[in-house]
N, C-alpha and C positions, 0 to 999 in steps of 0.2 A: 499634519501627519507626522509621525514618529520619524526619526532615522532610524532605521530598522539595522540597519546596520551595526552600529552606536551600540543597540539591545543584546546584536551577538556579541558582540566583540566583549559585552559586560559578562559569558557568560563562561567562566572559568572553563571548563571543559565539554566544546562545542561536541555534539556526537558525528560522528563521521561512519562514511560507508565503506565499511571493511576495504581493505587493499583489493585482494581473491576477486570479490563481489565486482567491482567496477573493470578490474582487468577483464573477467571471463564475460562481463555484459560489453563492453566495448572490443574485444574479440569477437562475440559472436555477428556482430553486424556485420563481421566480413565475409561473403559467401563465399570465401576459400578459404577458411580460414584453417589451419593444422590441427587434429583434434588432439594430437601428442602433446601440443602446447599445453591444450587446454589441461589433459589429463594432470600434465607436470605440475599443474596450480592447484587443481583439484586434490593432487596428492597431500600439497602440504597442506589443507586444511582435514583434517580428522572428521569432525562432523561432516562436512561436506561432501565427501568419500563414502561413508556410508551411508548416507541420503539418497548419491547415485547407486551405488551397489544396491541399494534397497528395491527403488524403482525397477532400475533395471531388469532386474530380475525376479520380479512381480510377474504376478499371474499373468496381466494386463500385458507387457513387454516381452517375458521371456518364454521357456519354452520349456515340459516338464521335463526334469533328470537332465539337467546340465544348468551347469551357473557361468554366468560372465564374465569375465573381467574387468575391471573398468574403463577400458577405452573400449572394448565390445558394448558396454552400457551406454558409454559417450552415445556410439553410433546407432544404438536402437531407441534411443531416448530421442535423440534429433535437437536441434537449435531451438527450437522454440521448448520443448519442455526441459530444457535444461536449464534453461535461464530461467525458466520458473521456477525452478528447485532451488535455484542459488538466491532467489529473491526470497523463497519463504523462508529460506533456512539462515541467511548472512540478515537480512534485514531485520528477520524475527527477532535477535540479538540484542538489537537497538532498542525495541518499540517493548520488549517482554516486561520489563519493570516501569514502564514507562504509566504517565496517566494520573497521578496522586493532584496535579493543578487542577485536571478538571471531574477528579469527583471519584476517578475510574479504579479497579479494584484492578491488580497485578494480574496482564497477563488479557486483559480487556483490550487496549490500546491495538495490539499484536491481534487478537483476532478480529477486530474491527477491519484491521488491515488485511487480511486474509479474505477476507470476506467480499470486502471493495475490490479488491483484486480480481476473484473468481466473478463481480456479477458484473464489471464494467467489460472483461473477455467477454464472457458469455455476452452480454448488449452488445460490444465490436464484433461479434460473428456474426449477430441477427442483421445486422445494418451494413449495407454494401459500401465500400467507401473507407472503412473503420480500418483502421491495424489494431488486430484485437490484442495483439500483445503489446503494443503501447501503451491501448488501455488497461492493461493488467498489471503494467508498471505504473501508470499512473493512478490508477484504483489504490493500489497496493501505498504509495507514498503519498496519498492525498495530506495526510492528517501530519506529517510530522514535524511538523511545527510545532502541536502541542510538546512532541520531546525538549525542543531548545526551551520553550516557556518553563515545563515540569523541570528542568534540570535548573532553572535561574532561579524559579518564584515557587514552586511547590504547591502548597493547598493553600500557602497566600493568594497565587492568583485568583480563584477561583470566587476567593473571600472579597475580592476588591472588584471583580467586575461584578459583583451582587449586588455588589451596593449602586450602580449604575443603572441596573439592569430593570426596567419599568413593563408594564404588560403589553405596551404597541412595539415595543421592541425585539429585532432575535440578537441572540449571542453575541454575534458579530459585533453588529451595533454599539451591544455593552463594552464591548471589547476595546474598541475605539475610543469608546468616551472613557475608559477607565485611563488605557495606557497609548492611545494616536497611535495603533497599530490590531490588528488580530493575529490570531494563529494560521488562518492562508495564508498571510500576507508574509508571513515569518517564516512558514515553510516555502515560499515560492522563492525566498532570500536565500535561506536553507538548500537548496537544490541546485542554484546558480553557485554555490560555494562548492559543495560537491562538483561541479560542472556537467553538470547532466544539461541535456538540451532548453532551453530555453522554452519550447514548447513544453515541454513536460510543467519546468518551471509556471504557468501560464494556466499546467491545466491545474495544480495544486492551489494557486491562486485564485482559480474564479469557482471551486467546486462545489459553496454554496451560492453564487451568484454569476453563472455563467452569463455572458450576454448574448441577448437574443437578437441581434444587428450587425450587422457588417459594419465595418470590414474588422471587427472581433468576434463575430460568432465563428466558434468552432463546432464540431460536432465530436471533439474527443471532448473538449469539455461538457458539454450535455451529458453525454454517456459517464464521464467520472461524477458528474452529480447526481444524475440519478443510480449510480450504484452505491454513492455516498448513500441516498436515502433508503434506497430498499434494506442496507445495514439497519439501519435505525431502526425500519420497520419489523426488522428479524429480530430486533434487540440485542443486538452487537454494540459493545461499546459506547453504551447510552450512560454519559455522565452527567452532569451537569448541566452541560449545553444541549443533550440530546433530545430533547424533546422541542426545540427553539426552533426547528429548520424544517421546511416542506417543500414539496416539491413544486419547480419555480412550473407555470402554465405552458411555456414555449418549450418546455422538455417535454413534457406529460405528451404532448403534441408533435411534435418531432420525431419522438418515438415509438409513438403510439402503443404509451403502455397503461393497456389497463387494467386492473384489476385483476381476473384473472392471470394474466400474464406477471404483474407481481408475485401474487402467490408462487407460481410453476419455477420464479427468478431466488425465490426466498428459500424456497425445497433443497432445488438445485446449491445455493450457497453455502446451507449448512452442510450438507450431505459431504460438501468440497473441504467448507473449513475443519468437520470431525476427522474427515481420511488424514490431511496433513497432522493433527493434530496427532493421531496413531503413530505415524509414520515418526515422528518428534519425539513422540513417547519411547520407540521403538531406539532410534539410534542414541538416546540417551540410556537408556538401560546397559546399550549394548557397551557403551564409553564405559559407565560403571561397573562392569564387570570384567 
C-alpha cells in the first residue's frame, strides 16, 4: 500500500476547507452556542450571507411583506439547515472545477456532492439510529479525494488507472494496482488533515466498500454508500469510474431499499440538487450586480 501521505504532501496546493465553513460547523455542535458569533463570520463571507438572507426569507421560512435580518434568518433557519447551507455553499467552491482526473465535466464533481448529501439525509431520517446530518456531511464529502488526485495528476490519472483496469475489476481495484492507493483512501487522509472526525474520515473511506461485520460495520457507512449509488443511478457525476460500482448485498439489505424506493430517493435528489443550484444561481448574479 502507498503512503498516502507521501502523495499529499507531493501535491503543491492541498485544497482546504474554507476557514468560515469549519468555524461555523464546529460552532454549531454546541447547543449554546451565540448566534451573534455565528452571524459576525457569516458577515465576512459575502456569498455566504446572501445564501442565508435568501433562505431565510423564502417562501418556505419567512413570512409575506416583511424581510429579516440575518441573525433573524440565523434563528428561523435553525442549526441544522444552516450548516447545510454553509456546506453547499463553502464546500461547492472546492469541488465546482474539480473532476478533469476522472473523466468529469466542470461543475459534475460539486453536484455529485450535492446530491450524496441530500439522499444519505434523506436514508439517515428513514432509519432510526442515523444522525442524518452526519450523513449529509458525509454524503456531501464522500468523493473528495478525487480533488487532491485532480489537482496532482489530472486526466493523467485517469489514463494510467486504464490501463490497469481489466473487466473482473471495479475502479478501486485499478486504482491500487496502478498507484497502491484509491481516491477513498486519499480522501479519508484528506479529512483527518482537515481534522474533521475520524468517523466521518472512515465513512469517506469505506463508501464503496463498507463492511458488513463488526466490529466495523457502521450504519453511517451503509447509508453514505448507498447514497453514493443512487447518485450514480440518477446520473450524477458518472465519470470514468462511474459505472464500475454497485450496490454492495448487505446495504440493499440493511436498508431495505428497493426499487421503488430508489426511484421516490432519486426524484427527491434531484428536485434538492436543482433548488440549490437556483439558489447558487441566484446569489451570484446578485454579487454581479
Amino acid at each position: 500500500m502507498a503512503d498516502v501521505s507521501k502523495i499529499l504532501k507531493g501535491i503543491n496546493k492541498l485544497p482546504a476547507l474554507p476557514a468560515s465553513a469549519g468555524r461555523i460547523i464546529t460552532m454549531m455542535s454546541d447547543k449554546h452556542v451565540d448566534l451573534g458569533e455565528i452571524a459576525d463570520i457569516v458577515r465576512l463571507d459575502e456569498a455566504l450571507s446572501i445564501a442565508v438572507l435568501h433562505y431565510g426569507n423564502s417562501v418556505h421560512y419567512g413570512r409575506p411583506g416583511r424581510e429579516f435580518d440575518l441573525r433573524e434568518c440565523l434563528v428561523r433557519l435553525g442549526g441544522d439547515m444552516m450548516m447545510k447551507i454553509v456546506l453547499q455553499q463553502q464546500v461547492g467552491t472546492l469541488m465546482e472545477r474539480g473532476g478533469e482526473a476522472f473523466g468529469l465535466r466542470r461543475g459534475a464533481l460539486w453536484r455529485g456532492a450535492l446530491g450524496g448529501a441530500f439522499a444519505a439525509d434523506h436514508l439517515g431520517k428513514r432509519h432510526s439510529g442515523s444522525d442524518s446530518e452526519l450523513c449529509f456531511l458525509c454524503g456531501m464529502l464522500r468523493d473528495i479525494g478525487k480533488l487532491a488526485l485532480d489537482m496532482h495528476y489530472g486526466a493523467e490519472y485517469v489514463d494510467r488507472v486504464a490501463k490497469h483496469l481489466e473487466p473482473s475489476m471495479t475502479f478501486t481495484e485499478a486504482e491500487r494496482s496502478a498507484f497502491g492507493t484509491d481516491h477513498a483512501e486519499v480522501g479519508a487522509e484528506l479529512a483527518l488533515r482537515w481534522q474533521l472526525p475520524s468517523r466521518i474520515a472512515d465513512a469517506i473511506r469505506f463508501h464503496h466498500d463498507p463492511p458488513a461485520h463488526e466490529p466495523e460495520h457502521d450504519a453511517l457507512f451503509d447509508i453514505v454508500h448507498a447514497a453514493d449509488i443512487l447518485c450514480l443511478w440518477a446520473g450524477l457525476a458518472i465519470g470514468q469510474d462511474g459505472l464500475q460500482y454497485k450496490l454492495v448485498p448487505h446495504v440493499r439489505k440493511s436498508l431495505g431499499l428497493s426499487r421503488r424506493d430508489a426511484e421516490v430517493e432519486i426524484a427527491m435528489l434531484w428536485s434538492k440538487v436543482q433548488e440549490v443550484e437556483e439558489s447558487m444561481d441566484m446569489t451570484t448574479n446578485e454579487r454581479a450586480a
